[in-house]
Backbone bond lengths (Angstrom), bond angles and torsions (degrees), N, CA, C in turn:
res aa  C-N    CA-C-N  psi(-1)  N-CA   C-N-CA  omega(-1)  CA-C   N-CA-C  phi
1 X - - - 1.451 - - 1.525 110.50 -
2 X 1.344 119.15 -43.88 1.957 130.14 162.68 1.665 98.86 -34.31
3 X 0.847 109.71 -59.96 1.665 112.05 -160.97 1.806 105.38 -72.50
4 X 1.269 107.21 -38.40 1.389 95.35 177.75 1.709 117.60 -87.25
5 X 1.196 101.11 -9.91 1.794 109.56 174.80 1.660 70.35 -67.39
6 X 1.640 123.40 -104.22 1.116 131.19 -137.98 1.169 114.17 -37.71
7 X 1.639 124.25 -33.93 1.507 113.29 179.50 1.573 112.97 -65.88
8 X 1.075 109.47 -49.27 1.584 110.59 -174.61 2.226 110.93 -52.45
9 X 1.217 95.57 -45.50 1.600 115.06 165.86 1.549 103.80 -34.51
10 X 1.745 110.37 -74.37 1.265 132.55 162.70 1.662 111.75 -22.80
11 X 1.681 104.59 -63.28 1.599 98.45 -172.75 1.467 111.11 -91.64
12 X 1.327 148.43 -0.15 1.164 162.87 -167.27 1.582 129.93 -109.96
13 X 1.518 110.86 -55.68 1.275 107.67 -179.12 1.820 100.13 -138.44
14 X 0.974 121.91 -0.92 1.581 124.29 175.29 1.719 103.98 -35.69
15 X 1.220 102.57 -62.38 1.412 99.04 -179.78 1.734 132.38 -56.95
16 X 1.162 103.81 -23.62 1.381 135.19 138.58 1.441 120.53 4.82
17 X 1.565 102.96 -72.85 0.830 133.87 -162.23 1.697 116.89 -109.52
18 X 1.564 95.61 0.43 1.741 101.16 -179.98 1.259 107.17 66.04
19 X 1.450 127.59 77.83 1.868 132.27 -155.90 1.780 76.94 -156.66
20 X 1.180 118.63 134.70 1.373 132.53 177.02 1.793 93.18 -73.43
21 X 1.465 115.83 149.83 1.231 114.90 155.50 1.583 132.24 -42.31
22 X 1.168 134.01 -179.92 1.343 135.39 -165.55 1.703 97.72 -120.70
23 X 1.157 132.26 131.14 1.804 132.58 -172.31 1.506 83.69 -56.83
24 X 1.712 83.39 162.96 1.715 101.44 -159.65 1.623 95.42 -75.71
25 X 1.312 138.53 -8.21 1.002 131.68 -174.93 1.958 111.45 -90.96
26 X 1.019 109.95 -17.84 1.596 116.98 -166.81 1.943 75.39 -100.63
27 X 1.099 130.25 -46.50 1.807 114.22 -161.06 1.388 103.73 -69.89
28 X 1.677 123.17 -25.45 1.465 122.19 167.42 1.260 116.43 -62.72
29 X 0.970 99.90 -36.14 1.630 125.35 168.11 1.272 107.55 -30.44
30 X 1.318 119.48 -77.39 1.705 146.72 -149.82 1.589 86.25 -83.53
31 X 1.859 130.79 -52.97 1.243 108.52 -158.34 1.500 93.32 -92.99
32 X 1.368 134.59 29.79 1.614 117.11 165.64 1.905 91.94 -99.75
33 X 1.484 102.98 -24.10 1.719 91.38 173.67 1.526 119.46 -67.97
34 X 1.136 107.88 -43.93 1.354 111.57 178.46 1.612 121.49 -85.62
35 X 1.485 116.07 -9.40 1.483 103.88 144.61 1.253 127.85 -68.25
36 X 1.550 114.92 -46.50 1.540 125.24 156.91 2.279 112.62 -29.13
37 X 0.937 93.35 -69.04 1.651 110.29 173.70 1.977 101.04 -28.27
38 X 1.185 102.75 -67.23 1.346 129.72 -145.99 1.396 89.57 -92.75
39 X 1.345 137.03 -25.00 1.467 133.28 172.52 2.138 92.27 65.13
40 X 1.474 107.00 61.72 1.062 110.00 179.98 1.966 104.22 -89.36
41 X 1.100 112.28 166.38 1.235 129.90 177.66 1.813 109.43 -97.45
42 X 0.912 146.33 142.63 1.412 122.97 152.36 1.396 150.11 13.28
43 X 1.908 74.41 -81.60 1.365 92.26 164.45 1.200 121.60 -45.79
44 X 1.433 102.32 -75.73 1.344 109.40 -166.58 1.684 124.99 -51.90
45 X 1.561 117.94 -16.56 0.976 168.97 -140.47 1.415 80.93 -71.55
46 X 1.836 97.65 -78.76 1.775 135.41 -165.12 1.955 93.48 -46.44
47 X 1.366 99.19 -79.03 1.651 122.87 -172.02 1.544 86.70 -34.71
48 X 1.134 135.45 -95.82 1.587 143.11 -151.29 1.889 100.85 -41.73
49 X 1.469 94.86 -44.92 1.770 74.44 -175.79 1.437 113.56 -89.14
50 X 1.637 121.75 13.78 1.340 124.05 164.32 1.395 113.07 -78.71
51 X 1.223 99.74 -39.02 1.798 109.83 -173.62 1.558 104.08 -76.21
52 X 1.396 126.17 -27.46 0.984 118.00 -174.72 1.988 113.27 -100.72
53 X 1.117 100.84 -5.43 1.580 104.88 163.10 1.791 110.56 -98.63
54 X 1.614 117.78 -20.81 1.542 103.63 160.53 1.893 123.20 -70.05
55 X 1.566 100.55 -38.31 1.406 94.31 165.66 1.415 134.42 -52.04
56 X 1.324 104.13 -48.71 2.070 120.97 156.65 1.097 102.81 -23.18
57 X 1.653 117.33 -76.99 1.303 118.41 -170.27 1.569 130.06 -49.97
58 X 1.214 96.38 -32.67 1.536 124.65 175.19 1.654 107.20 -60.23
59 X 1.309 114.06 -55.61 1.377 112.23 -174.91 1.689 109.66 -65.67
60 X 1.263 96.68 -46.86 1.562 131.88 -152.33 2.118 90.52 -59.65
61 X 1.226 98.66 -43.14 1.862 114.93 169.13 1.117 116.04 -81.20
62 X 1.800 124.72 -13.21 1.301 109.08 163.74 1.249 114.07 -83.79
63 X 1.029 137.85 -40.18 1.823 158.04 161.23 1.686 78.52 -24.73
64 X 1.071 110.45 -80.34 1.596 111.69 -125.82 1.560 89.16 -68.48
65 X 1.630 134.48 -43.84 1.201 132.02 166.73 1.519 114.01 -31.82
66 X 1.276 104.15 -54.18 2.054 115.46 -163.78 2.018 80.10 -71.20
67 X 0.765 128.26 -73.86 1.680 120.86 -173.91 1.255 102.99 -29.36
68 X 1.243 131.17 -53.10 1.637 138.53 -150.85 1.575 97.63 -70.64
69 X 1.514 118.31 -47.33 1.067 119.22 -170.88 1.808 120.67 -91.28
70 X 1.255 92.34 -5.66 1.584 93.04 -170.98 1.545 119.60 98.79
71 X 1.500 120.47 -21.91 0.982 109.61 -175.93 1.901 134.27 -93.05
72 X 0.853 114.89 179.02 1.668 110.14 -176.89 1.860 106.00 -95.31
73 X 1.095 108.34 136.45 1.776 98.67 179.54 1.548 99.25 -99.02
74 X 1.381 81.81 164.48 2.144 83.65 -178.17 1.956 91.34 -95.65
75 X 1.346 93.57 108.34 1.282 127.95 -177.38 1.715 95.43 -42.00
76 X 1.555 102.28 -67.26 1.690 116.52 -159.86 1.246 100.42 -52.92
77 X 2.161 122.99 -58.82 0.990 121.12 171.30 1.627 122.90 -37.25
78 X 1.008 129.76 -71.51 1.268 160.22 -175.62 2.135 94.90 -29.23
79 X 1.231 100.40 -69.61 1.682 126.27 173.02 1.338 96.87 -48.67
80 X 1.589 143.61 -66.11 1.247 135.89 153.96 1.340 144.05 -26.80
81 X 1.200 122.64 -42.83 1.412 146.24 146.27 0.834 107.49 -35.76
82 X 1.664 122.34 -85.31 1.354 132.75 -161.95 1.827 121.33 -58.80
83 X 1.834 101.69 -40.36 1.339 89.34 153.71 0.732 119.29 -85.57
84 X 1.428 154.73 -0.11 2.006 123.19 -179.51 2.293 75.44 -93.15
85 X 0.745 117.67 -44.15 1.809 81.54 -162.52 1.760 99.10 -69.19
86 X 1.284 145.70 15.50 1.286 134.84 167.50 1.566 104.17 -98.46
87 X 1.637 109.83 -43.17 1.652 97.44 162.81 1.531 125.56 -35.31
88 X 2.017 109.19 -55.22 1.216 120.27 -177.67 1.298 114.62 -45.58
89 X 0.957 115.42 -31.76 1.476 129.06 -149.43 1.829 106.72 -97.59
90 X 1.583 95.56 -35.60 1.363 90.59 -178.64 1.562 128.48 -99.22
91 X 1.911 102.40 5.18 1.397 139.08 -162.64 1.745 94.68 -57.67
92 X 2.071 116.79 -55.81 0.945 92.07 -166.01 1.550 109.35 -108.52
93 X 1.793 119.13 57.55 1.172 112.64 -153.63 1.870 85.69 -129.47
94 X 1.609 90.53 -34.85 1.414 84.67 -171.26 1.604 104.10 -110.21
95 X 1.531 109.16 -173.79 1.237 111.31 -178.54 1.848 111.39 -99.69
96 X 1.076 132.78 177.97 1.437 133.10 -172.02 1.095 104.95 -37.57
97 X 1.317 105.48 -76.74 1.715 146.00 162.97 1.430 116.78 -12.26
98 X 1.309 102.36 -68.59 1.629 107.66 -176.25 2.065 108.04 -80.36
99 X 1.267 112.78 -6.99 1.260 120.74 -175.51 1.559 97.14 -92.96
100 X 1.361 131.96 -60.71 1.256 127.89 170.11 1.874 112.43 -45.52
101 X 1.155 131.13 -40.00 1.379 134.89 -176.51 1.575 85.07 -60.17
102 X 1.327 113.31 -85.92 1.548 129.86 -156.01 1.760 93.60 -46.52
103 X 1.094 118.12 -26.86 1.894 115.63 164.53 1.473 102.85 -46.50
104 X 1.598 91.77 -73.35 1.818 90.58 -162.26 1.571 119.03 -71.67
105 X 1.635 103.55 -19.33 1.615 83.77 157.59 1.584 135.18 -93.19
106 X 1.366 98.67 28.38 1.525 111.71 -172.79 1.921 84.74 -113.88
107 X 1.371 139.55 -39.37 1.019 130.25 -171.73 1.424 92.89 -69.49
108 X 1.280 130.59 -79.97 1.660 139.60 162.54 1.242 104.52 7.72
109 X 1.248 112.81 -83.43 1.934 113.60 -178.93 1.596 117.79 -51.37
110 X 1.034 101.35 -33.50 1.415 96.16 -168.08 1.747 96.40 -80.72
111 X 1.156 128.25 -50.83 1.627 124.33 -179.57 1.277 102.70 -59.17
112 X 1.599 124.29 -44.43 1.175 100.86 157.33 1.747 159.00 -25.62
113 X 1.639 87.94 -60.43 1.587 116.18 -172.17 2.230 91.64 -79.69
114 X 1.151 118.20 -55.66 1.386 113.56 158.68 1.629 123.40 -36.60
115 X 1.287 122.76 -24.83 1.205 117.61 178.98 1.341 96.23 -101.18
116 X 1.079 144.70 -36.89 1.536 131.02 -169.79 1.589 99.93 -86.28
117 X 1.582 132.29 -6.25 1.133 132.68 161.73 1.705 105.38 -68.02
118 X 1.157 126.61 -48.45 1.424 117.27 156.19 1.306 143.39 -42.45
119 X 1.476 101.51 -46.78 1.539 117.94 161.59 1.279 122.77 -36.88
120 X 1.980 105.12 -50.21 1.528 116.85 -176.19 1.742 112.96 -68.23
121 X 1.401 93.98 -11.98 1.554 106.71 -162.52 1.801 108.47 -84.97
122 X 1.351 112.68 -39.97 1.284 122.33 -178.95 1.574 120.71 -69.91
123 X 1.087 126.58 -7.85 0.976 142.64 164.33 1.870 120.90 -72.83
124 X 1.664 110.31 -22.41 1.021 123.49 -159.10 1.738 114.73 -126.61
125 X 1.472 111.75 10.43 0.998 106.43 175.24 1.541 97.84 123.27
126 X 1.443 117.91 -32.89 1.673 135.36 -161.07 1.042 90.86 -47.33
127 X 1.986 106.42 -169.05 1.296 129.20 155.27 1.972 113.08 -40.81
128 X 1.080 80.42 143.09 1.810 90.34 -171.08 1.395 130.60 82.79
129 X 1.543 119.91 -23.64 1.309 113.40 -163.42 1.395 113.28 -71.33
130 X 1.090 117.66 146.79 1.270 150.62 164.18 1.973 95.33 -23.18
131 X 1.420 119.69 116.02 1.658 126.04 162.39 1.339 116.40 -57.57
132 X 1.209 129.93 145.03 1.551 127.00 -156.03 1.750 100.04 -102.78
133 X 1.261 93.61 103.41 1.614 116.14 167.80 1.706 91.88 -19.79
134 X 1.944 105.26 140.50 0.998 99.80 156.47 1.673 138.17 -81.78
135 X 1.083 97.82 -169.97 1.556 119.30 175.44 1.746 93.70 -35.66
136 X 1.509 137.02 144.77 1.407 124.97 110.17 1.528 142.54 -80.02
137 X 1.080 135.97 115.15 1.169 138.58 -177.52 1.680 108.06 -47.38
């Protein structure tokens, strides 16, 4: 279940997060898991990893814009966007069934990738860290 959270992470919101793509051989990788997942057909196979390599690009150009300019993007917004227009997109590609799955493994990754964003955080002062010993006299 680790490996297919992370692939979908990988094809979904990686860019997200400013994470270089995965070599074209490990991203076939991830979308033969998640056709497997989704009990995709071919077809549908092709379409899903088109829609899901135009969204990439999409994120992947908002990053690089917010860098260009200096500014910070609203991450959450940004993550919102990008999935409801990949839902749109994948509304008439998939069936109920395989659209509700690809939901919960799109909720999955993302609570996922949010919790290991914490992880990175506790180390640094974040949520969790350790209270700073006092003073010695």
């Amino acid at each position: 279940m680790k490996g297919t959270i992370l692939a979908l992470a990988l094809l979904c919101a990686g860019a997200v997060f400013a994470q270089t793509p995965p070599p074209a051989t490990e991203a076939a990788s991830h979308m033969d898991k998640l056709a497997t997942l989704l009990d995709l057909t071919d077809a549908q196979k092709a379409q899903v990893q088109t829609i899901l390599q135009e969204e990439h690009a999409k994120v992947k150009t908002s990053v690089e814009q917010a860098k260009a300019s200096g500014s910070t993007p609203d991450w959450q917004a940004l993550h919102q966007q990008i999935q409801q227009e990949t839902l749109q997109k994948l509304t008439p590609v998939l069936s109920a069934t395989q659209l509700k799955k690809f939901q919960i493994i799109q909720e999955t990754m993302h609570e996922h990738m949010h919790h290991m964003g914490h992880m990175g955080q506790m180390g640094h002062g974040g949520p969790g860290a350790p209270a700073t010993p006092p003073a010695q006299n």
